[in-house]
N, C-alpha and C positions, 0 to 999 in steps of 0.2 A: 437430505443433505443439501440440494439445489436452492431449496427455501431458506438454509440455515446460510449460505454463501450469498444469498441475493439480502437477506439483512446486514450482513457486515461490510456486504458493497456498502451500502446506503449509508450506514454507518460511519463509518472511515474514508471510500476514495474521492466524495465530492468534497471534503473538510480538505481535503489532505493536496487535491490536486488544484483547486482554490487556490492554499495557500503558498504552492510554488509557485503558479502562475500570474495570481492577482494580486498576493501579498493577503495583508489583514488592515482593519481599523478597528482601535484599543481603544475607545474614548476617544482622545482628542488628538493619539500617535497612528500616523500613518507606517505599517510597515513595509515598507518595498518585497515584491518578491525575488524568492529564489532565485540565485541562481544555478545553471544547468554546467555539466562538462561539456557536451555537445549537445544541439540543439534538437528538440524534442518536441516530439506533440503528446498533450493528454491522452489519446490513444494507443501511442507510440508506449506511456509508462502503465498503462491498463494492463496491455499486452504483455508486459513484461512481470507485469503480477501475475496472471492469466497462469504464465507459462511454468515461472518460479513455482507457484501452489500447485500445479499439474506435476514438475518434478519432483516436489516432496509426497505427494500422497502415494502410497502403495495402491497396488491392482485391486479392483474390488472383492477379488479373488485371493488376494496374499494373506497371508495367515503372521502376524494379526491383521485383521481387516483395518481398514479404514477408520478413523476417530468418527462418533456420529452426535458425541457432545456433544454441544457450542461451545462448553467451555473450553476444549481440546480443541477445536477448530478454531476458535480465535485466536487461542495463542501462535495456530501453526500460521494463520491471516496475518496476524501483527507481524513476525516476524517475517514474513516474504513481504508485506507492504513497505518495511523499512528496507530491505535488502532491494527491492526492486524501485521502488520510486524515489528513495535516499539517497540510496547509490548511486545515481545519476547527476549529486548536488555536488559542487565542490567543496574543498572538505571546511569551509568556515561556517557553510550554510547546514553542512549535516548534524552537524553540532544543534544548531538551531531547530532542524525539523526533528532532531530525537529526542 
């Protein structure tokens, strides 16, 4: 499962905290980044995934165990990366990052 969590880092948090922080360039449009409700550091919204996916997964022990899909961990990934790094936009930019 460590392996299957360490690809969907790689996957989605540098694309995604990039783009609140540095914005993007679309060709020839510059987009401004994000902005925050309060001020925040990239680690500060890591953490908050971190912690988010730590609250949704059951014990390794709980009956049903844990998802060891990736498809079933992804969706439970996407869903805590929008709730935790999203939730922190105010609401014209949440629009924007979902």
């Amino acid at each position: 499962m460590a392996e299957s969590f360490k690809e969907l880092y790689l996957k989605y948090v540098p694309v995604c905290i990039d783009r609140i922080f540095e914005g993007s360039v679309t060709g020839e449009d510059v987009i401004p980044p994000l902005q925050l409700i309060t001020p925040r550091t990239n680690l500060n919204l890591v953490r908050q995934l971190c912690d988010l996916i730590d609250s949704m997964l059951p014990a390794p022990d709980a009956q049903p165990p844990p998802p060891e899909e990736v498809d079933q961990l992804e969706r439970l990934y996407i869903f805590c990366l929008i709730w935790s790094l999203g939730g922190t936009l105010v609401q014209k930019d949440r629009d924007i990052f979902s």
